[in-house]
MARROMI-918182 format. One record per residue (C-alpha): residue number from 1; x negated, y negated, z negated; residue in three letters. Coordinates in steps of 0.25 Angstrom, whole numbers, plus 5000, padded with zeros to 4 digits. Layout:
num, east, north, up, residuo
NUM, X, Y, Z, Ala
...
***
This chain:
num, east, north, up, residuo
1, 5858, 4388, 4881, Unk
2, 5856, 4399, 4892, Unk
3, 5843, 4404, 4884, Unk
4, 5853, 4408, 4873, Unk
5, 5862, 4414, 4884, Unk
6, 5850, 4420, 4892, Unk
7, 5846, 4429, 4879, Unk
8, 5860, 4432, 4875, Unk
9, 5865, 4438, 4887, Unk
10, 5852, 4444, 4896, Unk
11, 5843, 4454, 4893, Unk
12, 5828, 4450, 4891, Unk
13, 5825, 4455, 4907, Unk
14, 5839, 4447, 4912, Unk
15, 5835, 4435, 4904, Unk
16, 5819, 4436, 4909, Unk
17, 5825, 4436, 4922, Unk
18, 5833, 4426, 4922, Unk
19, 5824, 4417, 4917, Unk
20, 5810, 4419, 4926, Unk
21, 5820, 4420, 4936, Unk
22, 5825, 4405, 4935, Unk
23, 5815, 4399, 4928, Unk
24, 5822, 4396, 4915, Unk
25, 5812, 4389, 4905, Unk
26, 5801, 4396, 4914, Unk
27, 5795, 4397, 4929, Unk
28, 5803, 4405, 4937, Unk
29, 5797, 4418, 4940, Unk
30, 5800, 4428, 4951, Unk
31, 5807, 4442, 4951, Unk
32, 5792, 4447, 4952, Unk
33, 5788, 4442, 4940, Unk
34, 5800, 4442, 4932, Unk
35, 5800, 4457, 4935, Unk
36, 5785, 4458, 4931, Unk
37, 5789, 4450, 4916, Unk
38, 5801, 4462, 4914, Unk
39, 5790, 4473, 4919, Unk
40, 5800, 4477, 4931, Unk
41, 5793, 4484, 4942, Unk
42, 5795, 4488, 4956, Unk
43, 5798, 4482, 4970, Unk
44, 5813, 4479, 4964, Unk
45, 5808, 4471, 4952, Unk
46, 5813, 4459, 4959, Unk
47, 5828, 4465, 4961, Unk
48, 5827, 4470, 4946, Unk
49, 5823, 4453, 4942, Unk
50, 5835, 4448, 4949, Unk
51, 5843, 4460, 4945, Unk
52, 5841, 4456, 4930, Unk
53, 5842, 4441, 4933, Unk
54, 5857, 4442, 4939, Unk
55, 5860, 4449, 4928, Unk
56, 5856, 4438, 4920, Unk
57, 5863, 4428, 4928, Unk
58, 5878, 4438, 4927, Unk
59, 5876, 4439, 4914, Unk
60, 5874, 4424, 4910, Unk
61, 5885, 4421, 4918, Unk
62, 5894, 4431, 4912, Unk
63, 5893, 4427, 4898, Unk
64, 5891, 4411, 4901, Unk
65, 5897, 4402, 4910, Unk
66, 5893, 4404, 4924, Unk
67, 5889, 4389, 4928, Unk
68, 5880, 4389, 4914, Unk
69, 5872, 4399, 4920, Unk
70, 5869, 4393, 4934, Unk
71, 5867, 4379, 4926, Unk
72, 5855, 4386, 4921, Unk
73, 5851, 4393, 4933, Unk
***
């Protein structure tokens, strides 16, 4: 269910995100290395990381039900 919603809604950097982020059907990674996987660079990659994954998050929650999404995360 939200692997279908996760690539319906987010872009591919949101969804990779999301997904290193919390660990979902992989290790949880952190915004050092998520932002190595999406070749973002700079003292401020971290800020960019969470940036995108909030925008993942608002957008789930926006086009589903707000407890479906925190079910999952």
């Amino acid at each position: 269910f939200l692997k279908s919603i996760i690539l319906e809604y987010l872009t591919n950097s949101e969804r990779i995100a999301l997904v290193l982020s919390y660990g979902l059907d992989c290790e949880k990674q952190s915004a050092k290395q998520i932002a190595e996987k999406l070749g973002i660079k700079g003292d401020s990659s971290y800020v960019r990381v969470s940036q995108l994954k909030k925008q993942a998050v608002e957008k789930l929650i926006e086009n589903i039900d707000y407890s479906q999404v925190l079910d999952y995360l």
